[in-house]
C-alpha positions as a Markdown table, in Angstrom:
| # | Residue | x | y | z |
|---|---|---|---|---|
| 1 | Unk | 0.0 | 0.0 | 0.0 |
| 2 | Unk | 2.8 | 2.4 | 0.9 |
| 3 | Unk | 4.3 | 1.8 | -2.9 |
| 4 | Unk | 0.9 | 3.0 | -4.1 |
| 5 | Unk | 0.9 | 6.1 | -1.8 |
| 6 | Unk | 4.3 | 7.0 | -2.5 |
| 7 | Unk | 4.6 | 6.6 | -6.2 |
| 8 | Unk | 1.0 | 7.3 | -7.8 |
| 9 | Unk | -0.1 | 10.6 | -8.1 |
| 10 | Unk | -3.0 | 11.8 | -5.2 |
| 11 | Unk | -5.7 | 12.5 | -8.2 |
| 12 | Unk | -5.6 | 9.3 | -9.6 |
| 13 | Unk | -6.3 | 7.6 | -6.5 |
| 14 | Unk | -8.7 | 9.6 | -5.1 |
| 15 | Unk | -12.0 | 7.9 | -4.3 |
| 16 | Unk | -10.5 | 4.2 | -4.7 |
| 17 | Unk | -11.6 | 2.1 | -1.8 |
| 18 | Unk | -8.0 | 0.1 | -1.4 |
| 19 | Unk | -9.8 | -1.5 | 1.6 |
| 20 | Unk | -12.7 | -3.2 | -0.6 |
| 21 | Unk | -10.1 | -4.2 | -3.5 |
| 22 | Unk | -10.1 | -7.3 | -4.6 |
| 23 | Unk | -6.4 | -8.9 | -4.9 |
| 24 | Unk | -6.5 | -8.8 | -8.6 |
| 25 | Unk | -7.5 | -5.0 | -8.6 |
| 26 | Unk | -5.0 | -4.0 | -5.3 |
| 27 | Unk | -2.3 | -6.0 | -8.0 |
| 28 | Unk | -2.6 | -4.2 | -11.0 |
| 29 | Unk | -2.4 | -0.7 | -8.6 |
| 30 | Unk | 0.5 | -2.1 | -7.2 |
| 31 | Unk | 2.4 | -2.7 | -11.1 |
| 32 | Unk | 1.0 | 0.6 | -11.8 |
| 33 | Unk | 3.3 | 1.9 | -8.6 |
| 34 | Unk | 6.0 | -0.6 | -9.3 |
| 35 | Unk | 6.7 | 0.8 | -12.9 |
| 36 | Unk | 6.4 | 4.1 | -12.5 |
| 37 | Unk | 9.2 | 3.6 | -9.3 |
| 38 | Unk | 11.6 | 1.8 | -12.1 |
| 39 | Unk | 11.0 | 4.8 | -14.6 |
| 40 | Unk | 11.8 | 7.2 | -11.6 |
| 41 | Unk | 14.6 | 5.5 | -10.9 |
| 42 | Unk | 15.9 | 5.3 | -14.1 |
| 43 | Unk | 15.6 | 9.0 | -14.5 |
| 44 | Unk | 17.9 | 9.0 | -11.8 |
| 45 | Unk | 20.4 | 6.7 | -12.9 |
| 46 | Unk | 20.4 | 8.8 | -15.9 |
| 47 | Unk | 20.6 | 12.4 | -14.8 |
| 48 | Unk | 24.2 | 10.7 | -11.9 |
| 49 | Unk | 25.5 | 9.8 | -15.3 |
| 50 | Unk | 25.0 | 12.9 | -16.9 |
| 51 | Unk | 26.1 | 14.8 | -13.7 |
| 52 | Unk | 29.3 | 12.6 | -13.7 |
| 53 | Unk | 30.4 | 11.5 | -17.2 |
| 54 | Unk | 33.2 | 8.6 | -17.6 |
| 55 | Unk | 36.3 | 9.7 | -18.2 |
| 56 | Unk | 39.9 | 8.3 | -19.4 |
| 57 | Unk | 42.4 | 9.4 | -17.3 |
């Protein structure tokens, strides 16, 4: 549930009753939060690479 909270924007859930879910429904919420944490991080790695480029020497 925290994953939800923390990675899915307020207006989208707003008015979902998590506590009547069934697990199939609470499961796809919970991919929604899952990928949208991977894309985040992702950003992330990307922008620590940009910040700090590889270099030979």
């Amino acid at each position: 549930m925290l994953e939800i909270m923390t990675f899915l924007p307020p207006a989208l859930l707003e008015g979902i009753p998590f506590e009547e879910l069934d697990i199939d429904e609470f499961l796809g919420w919970l991919a929604k939060a899952r990928y949208i944490q991977e894309i985040q991080s992702r950003i992330t790695q990307q922008g620590i690479a940009n910040a700090f480029p590889e270099t030979d020497g």
